[in-house]
C-alpha positions in Angstrom: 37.3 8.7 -23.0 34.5 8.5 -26.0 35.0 11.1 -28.4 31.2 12.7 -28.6 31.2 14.6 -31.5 32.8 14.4 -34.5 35.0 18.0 -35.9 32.9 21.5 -35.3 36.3 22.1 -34.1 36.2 25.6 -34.8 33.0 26.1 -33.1 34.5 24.8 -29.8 37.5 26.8 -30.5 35.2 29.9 -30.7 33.1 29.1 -27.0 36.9 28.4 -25.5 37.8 31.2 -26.2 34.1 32.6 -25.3 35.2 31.3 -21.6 38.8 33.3 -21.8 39.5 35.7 -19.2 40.6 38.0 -21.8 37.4 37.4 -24.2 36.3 40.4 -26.3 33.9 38.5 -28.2 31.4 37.4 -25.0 28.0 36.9 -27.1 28.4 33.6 -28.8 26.4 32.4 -32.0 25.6 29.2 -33.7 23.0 28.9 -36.3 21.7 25.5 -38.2 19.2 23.9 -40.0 17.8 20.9 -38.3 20.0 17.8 -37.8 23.3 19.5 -38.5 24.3 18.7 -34.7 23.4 21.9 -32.8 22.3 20.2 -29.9 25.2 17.6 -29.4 27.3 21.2 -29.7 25.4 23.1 -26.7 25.9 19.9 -24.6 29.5 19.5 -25.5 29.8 23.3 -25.0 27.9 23.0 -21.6 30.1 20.1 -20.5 33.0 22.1 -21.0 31.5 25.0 -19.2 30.5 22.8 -16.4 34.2 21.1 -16.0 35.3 24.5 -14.9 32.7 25.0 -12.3 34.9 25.9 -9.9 36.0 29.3 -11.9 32.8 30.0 -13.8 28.8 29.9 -13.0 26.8 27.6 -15.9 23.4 28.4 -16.6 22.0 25.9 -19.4 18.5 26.8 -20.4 16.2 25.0 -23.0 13.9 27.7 -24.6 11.6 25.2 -26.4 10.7 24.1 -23.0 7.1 25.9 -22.4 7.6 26.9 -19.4 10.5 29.2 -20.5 9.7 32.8 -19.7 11.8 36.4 -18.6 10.8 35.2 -15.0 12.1 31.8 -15.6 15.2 32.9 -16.9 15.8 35.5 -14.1 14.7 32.9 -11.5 17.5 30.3 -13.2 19.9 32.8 -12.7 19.4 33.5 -8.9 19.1 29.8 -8.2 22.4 29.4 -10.1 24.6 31.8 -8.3 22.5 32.4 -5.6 20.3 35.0 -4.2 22.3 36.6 -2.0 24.5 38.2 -5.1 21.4 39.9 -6.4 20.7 42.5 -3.5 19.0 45.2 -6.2 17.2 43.0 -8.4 15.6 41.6 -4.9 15.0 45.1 -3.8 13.4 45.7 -7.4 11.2 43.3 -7.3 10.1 44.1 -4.1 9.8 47.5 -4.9 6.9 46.7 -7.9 5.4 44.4 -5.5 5.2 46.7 -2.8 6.3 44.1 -0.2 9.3 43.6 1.5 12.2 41.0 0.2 11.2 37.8 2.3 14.7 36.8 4.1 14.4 32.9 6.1 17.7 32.6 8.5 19.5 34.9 7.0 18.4 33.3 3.1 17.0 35.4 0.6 14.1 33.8 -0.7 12.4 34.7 -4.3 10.5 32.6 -6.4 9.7 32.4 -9.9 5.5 33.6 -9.3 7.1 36.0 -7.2 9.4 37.5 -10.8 6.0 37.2 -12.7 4.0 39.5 -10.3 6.9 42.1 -10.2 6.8 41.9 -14.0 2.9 42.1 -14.8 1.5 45.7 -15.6 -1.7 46.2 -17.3 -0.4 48.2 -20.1 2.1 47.0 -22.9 4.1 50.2 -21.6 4.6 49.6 -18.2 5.1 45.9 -18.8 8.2 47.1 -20.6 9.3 49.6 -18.1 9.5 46.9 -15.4 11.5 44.9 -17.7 13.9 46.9 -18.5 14.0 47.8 -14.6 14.4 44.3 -13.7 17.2 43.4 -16.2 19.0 46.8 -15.5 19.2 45.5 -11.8 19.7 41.8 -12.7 22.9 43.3 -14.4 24.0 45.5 -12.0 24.5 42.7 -9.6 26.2 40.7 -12.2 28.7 43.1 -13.1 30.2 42.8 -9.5 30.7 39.1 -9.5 33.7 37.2 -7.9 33.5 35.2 -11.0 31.8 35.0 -14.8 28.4 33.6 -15.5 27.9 31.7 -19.0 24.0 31.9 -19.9 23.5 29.1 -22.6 20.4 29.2 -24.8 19.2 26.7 -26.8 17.0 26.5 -29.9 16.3 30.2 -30.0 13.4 29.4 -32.5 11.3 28.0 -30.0 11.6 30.7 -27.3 8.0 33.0 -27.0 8.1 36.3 -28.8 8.6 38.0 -25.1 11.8 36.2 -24.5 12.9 36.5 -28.1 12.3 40.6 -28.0 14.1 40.8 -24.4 17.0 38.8 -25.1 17.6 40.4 -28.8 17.4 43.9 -27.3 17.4 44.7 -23.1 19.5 41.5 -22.3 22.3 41.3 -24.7 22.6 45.6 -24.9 23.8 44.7 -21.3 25.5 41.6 -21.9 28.1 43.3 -24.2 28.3 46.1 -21.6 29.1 43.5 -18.6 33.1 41.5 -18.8 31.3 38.7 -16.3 28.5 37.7 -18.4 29.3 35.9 -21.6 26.3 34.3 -23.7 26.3 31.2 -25.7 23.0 30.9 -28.1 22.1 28.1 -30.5 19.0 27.5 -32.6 18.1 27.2 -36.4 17.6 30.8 -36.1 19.2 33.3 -33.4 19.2 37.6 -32.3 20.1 39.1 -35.8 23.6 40.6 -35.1 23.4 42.8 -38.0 20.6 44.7 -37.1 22.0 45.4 -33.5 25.4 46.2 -34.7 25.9 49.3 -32.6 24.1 48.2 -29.3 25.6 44.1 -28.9 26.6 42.9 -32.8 30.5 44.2 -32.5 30.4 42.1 -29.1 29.3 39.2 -30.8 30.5 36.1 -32.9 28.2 34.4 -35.4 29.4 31.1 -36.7 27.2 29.1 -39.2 26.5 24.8 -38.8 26.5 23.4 -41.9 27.0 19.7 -40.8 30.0 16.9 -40.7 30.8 16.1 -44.0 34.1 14.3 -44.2 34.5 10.5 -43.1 37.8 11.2 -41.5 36.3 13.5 -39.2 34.1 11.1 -38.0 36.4 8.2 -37.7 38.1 9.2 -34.1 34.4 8.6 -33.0 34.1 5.3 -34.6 37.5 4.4 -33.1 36.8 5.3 -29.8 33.6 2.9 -30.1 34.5 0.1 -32.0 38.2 -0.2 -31.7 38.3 -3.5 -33.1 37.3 -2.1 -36.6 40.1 -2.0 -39.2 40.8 1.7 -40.7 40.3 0.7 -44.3 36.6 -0.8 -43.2 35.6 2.1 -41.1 36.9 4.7 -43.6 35.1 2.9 -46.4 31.7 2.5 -44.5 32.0 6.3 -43.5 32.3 7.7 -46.5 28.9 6.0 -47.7 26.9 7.4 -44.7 28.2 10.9 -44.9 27.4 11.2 -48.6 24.3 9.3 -48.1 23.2 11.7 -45.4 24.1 15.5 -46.5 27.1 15.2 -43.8 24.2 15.8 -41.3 25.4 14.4 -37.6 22.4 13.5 -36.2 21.5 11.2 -39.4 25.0 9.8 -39.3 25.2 9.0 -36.1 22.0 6.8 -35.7 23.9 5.2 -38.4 26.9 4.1 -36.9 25.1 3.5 -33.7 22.9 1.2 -35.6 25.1 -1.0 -38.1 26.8 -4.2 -37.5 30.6 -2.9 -37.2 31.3 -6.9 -37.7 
């Protein structure tokens, strides 16, 4: 099996534990300038999550997607786990639309236009009252789940100031509040703990990036694809690309994808 990223060993440490029954911890931080391998992280992280499919929901989402809003991310989460475990966030969003759930043999069907309506008002006040209506439902159905959900956000940066200002406050206040939700959320910047100490920051972990710096860290990786190359070569050649790239993955591994390991 390739080795597909080299150390961050204490991150992964930090999201296995994240996926413990046990877990204390269940909002999950990892901040980092560009190029330091956040992404290669998340997917590791989501692989892992994935592998245990049968004992925990995944729900990956890319916020620097566009197309990313509170109704997309709701939307993600029925479609995930399925509609038929959110019974009051179906009946809210019925409710603001003032139409009745639509149910098709026995299936709940709910689409994403249909999240968007029940979250429109024409006021900045009522916009956030149905919100926070919403996500209290969204929650309450969570909370009674045969097993946990992991949300996974990545690059926070690039999320729309709605999402940003809903998952820093409504979402994660009930996150930490809820044992069957745990969040993982990556990005060169992410929700400030500090200033939300109180309502999610003592449920959280924050764990800084700050790149692969050491050759022998990256020299499973090597191994695993060039097996043929001697230790002494390998070693010797990954010293040069780490200091010549600021221990930055991303760089370094173009690198070693790229040279003649002769």
């Amino acid at each position: 099996m390739t080795t597909l990223l080299a150390n961050y060993e204490e991150h992964r440490t930090l999201f296995r534990a994240l996926l413990a029954a046990d877990c204390d911890k269940r909002i999950l931080l990892f901040r980092g300038v560009s190029g330091v391998g956040k992404s290669a992280l998340f997917r590791a992280c989501v692989a892992e999550a994935r592998r245990r499919a049968k004992h925990l929901h995944c729900v990956p989402i890319q916020l620097k997607d566009s197309a990313i809003s509170v109704a997309e991310i709701f939307y993600r989460l029925g479609d995930e786990i399925g509609w038929d475990h959110f019974p009051r966030f179906l009946e809210q969003v019925a409710a603001f639309q003032q139409t009745p759930t639509v149910n098709v043999e026995k299936n709940v069907m709910v689409g994403q236009n249909q999240i968007s309506v029940a979250l429109h008002a024409e006021n900045l006040t009522d916009r956030s009252h149905r919100q926070v209506a919403l996500t209290d439902a969204c929650f309450q159905d969570l909370r009674v789940l045969p097993q946990p959900v992991l949300v996974a956000l990545d690059t926070y940066e690039s999320a729309n100031s709605d999402v940003q200002q809903w998952l820093s406050s409504p979402f994660l206040v009930r996150a930490a509040k809820t044992t069957q939700v745990r969040v993982l959320i990556t990005g060169k910047s992410t929700p400030n703990h500090l200033d939300h100490d109180f309502e999610w920051g003592y449920c959280c972990q924050a764990q800084e990036m700050r790149g692969v710096h050491e050759a022998e860290h990256w020299l499973p990786l090597v191994h695993d694809l060039y097996p043929h190359i001697p230790h002494d070569m390998a070693m010797f050649l990954l010293r040069t690309v780490c200091r010549a790239n600021y221990g930055r993955p991303e760089a370094i591994m173009k690198v070693i994808q790229a040279v003649e390991w002769a």
